[in-house]
C-alpha positions as CSV (number, residue, x, y, z in Angstrom):
1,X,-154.8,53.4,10.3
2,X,-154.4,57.1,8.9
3,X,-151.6,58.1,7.0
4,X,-150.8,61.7,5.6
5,X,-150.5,60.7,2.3
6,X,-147.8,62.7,0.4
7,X,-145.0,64.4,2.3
8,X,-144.8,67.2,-0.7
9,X,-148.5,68.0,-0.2
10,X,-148.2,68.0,3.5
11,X,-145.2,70.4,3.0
12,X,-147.4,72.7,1.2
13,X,-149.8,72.7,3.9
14,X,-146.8,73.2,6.3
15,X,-146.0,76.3,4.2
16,X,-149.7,78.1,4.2
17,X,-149.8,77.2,8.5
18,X,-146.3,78.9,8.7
19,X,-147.5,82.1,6.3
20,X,-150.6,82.5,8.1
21,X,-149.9,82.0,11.8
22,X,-152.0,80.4,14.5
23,X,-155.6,81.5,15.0
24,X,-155.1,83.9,18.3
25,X,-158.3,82.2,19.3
26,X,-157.5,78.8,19.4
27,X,-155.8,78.5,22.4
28,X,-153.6,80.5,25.4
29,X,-150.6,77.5,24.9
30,X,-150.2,78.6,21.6
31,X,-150.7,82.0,21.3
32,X,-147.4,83.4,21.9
33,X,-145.6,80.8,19.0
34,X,-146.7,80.2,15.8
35,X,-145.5,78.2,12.8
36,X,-143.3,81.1,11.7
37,X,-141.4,80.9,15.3
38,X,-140.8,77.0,14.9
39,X,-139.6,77.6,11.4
40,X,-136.9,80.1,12.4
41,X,-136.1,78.1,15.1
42,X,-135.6,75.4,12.6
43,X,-133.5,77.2,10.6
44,X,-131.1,78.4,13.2
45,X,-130.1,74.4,14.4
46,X,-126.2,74.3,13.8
47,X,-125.9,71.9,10.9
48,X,-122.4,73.4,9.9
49,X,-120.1,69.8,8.9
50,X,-119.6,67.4,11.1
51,X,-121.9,68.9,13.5
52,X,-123.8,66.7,16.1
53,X,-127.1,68.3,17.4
54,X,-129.5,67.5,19.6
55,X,-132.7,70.2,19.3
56,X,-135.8,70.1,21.1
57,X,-137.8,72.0,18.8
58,X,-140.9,74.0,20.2
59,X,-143.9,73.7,18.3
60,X,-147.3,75.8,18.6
61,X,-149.6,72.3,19.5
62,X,-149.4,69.3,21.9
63,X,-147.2,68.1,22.9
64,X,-145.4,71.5,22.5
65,X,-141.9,70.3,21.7
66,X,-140.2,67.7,19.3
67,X,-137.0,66.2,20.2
68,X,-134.4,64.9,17.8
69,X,-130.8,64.5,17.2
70,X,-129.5,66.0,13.9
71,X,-126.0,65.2,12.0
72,X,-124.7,67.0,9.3
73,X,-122.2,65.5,6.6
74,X,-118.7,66.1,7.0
75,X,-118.8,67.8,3.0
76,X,-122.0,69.6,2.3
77,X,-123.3,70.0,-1.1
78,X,-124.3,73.6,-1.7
79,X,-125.7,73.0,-5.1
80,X,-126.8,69.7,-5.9
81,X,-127.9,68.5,-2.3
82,X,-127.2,65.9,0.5
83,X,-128.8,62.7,1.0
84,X,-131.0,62.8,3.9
85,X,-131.3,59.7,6.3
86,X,-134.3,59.2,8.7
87,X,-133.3,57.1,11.7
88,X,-135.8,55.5,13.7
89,X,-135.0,54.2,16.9
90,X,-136.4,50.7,18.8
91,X,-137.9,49.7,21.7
92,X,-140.6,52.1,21.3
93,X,-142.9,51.6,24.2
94,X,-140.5,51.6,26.6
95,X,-137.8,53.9,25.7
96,X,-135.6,56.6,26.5
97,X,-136.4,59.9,26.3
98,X,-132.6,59.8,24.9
99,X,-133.3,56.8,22.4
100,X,-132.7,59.8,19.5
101,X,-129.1,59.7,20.5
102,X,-128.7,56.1,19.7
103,X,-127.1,57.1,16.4
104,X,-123.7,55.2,17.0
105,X,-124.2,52.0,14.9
106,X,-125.5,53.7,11.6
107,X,-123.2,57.1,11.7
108,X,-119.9,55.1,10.5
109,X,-121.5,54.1,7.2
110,X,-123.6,56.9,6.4
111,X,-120.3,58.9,6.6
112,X,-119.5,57.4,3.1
113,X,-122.8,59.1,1.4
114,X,-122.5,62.2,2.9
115,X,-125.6,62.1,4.2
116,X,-127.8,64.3,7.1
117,X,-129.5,61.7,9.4
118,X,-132.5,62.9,11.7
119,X,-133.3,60.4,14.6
120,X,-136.1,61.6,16.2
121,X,-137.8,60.5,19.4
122,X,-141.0,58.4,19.1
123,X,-142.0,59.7,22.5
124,X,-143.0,55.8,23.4
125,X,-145.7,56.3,20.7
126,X,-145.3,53.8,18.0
127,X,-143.9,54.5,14.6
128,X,-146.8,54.1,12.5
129,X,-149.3,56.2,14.9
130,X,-150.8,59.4,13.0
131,X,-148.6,61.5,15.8
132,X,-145.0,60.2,14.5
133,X,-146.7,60.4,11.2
134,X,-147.0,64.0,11.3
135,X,-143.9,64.9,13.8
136,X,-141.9,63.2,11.1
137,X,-143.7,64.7,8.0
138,X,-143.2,68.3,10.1
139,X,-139.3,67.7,10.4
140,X,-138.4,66.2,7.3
141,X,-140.4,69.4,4.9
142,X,-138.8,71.7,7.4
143,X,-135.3,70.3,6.7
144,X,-136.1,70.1,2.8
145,X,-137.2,73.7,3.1
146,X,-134.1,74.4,4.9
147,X,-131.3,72.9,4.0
148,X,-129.0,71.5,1.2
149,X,-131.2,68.5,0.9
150,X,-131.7,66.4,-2.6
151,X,-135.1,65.2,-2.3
152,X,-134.8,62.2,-4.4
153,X,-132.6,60.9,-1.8
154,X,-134.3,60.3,1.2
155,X,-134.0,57.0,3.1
156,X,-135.9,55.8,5.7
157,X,-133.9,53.1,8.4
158,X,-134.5,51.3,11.8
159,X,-133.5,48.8,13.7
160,X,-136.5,46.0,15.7
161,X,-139.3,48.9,16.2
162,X,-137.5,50.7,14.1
163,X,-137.0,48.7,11.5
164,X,-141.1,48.1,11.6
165,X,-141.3,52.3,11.3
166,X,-138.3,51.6,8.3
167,X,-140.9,49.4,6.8
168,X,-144.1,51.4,7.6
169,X,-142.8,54.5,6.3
170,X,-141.5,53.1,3.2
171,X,-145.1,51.4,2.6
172,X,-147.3,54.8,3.5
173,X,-144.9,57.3,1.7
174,X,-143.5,56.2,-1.7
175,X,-143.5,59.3,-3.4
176,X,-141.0,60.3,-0.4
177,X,-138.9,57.8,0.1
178,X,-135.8,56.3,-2.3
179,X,-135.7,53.3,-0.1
180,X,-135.4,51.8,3.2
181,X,-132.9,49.6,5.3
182,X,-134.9,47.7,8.0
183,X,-132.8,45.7,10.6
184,X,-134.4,43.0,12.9
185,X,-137.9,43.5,11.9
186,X,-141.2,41.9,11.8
187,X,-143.7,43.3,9.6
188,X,-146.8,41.7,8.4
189,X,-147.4,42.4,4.4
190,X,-150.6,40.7,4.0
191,X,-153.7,42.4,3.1
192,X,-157.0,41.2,5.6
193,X,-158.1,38.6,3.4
194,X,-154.6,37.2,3.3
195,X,-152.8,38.4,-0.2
196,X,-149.7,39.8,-0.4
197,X,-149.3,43.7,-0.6
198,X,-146.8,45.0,-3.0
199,X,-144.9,48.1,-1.4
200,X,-143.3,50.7,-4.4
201,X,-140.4,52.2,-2.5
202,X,-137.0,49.3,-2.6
203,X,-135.9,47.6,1.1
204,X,-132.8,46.3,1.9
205,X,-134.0,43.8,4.9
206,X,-131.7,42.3,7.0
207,X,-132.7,39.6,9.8
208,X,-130.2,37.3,12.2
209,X,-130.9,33.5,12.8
210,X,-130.9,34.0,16.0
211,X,-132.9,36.7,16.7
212,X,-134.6,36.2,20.2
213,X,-137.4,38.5,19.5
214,X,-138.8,38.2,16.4
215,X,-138.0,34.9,14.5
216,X,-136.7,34.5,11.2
217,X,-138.9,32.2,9.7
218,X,-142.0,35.1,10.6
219,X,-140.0,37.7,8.5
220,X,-138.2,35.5,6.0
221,X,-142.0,34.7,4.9
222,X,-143.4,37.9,5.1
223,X,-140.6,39.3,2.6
224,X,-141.3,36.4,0.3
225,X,-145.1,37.5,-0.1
226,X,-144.2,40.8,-0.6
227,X,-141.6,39.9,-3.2
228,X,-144.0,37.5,-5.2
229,X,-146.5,40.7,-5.0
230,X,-143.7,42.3,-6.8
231,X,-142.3,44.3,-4.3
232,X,-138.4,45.0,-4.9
233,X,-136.7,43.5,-1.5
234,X,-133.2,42.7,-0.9
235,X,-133.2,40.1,1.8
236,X,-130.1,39.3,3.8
237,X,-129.9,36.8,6.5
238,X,-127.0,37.3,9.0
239,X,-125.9,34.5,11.2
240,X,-125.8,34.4,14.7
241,X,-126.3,38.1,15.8
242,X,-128.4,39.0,18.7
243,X,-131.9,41.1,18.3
244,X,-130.0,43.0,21.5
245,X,-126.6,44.0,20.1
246,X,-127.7,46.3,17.1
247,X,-124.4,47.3,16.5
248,X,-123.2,44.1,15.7
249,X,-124.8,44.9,12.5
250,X,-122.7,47.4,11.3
251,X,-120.8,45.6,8.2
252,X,-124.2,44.3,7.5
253,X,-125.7,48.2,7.5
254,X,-122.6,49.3,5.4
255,X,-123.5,46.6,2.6
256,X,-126.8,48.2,3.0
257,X,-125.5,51.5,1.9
258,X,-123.7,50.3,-0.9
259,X,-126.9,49.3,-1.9
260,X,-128.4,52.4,-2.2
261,X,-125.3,54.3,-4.2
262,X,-124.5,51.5,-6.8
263,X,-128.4,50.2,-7.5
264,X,-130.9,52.9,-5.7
265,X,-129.2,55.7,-6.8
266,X,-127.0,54.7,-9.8
């Protein structure tokens, strides 16, 4: 599996592509936009308070647009920054080209940090694919290049597929990432031969007993390898919720964000 290793080198690279230009040569699809077009584009999406947008971004390569939904904090912090939350959507393979908009359950309680979420489509690819690797490295430099972002508070949360990409991402980019708030997930975090991998960046993972889709007992071990490895994980069963109702999670989410402002941040 490849992962771009540092979002902060990536965004340098970002940064020579969008001084330079496209080679002319390369081909006729992107030889009337260039980096430089994308990144004004960027920088003209509406993220005044309170805002709710939803941008299709045009990009100079396959597949030649990016589509995301983008909400800005009700009180934006000119000089010190906003968090910035990364929302990943589930039901990968088969969903919606509007599963970016599915921003309803997490909004509430993000509200209280202040925070700019992106949800961006996975365009049915999974999470952890090099192509949502580097549509999501892409968006997140641009908006740290952009806006009133504080870069040490960047969170990374999903919900079933999601919460897999929550857990991914977390894993892959820990020099990125403050933390990440996984719902209904199921993520393997044994190496090959069958140790434990310890992941650097702290999760806040919470699973129902009832979850139809991807048992508790799976996940509840997982996080206990991970956690003997010496990953920091804050595990949180809730009872009786259904892997289908995500925002039945919401006081569970909203615990999960008090998390990050009195021990991620503090």
């Amino acid at each position: 599996m490849m992962i771009i290793k540092n979002l902060y080198y990536i965004g340098v690279l970002l940064t020579l592509i969008i001084s330079t230009g496209c080679d002319e040569s390369a081909t006729e699809e992107i030889a009337n936009w260039t980096w430089l077009d994308t990144a004004d584009s960027f920088n003209a999406i509406d993220i005044s308070p309170g805002t709710v947008s939803d941008v299709v971004l045009e990009i100079p390569d396959a597949p030649y647009e990016y589509s995301f939904r983008v909400i800005s904090p009700k009180v934006i912090d000119e000089e010190n920054g906003n968090p910035l939350v990364l929302s990943l959507h589930g039901g990968v393979g088969g969903a919606s080209w509007e599963a970016h908009k599915s921003t309803q359950c997490i909004q509430p309680a993000l509200e209280s940090i202040n925070a700019f979420i992106i949800s961006p489509n996975a365009d049915r690819v999974q999470w952890y694919e090099y192509y949502n690797q580097e549509k999501i490295v892409r968006i997140l430099n641009l908006a740290i290049r952009n806006w009133p972002v504080d870069p040490t508070k960047l969170v990374v949360t999903g919900f079933s597929d999601g919460g897999n990409g929550t857990w991914f991402f977390a894993e892959a980019y820990p020099t990125a990432f403050s933390a990440g708030i996984a719902l209904a997930s199921s993520y393997n975090t044994l190496t090959t031969d069958g140790g434990a991998r310890k992941i650097e960046t702290p999760l806040y993972v919470i699973h129902s007993t009832t979850d139809e889709l991807f048992p508790l007992e799976q996940t509840q071990t997982w996080v206990s390898e991970t956690q003997t490895a010496g990953s920091d994980v804050t595990f949180v069963v809730a009872d009786g919720l259904s892997h289908y109702r995500p925002c039945d999670y919401d006081d569970y989410f909203a615990d999960a964000v008090l998390w990050l402002e009195n021990e991620v941040w503090n």
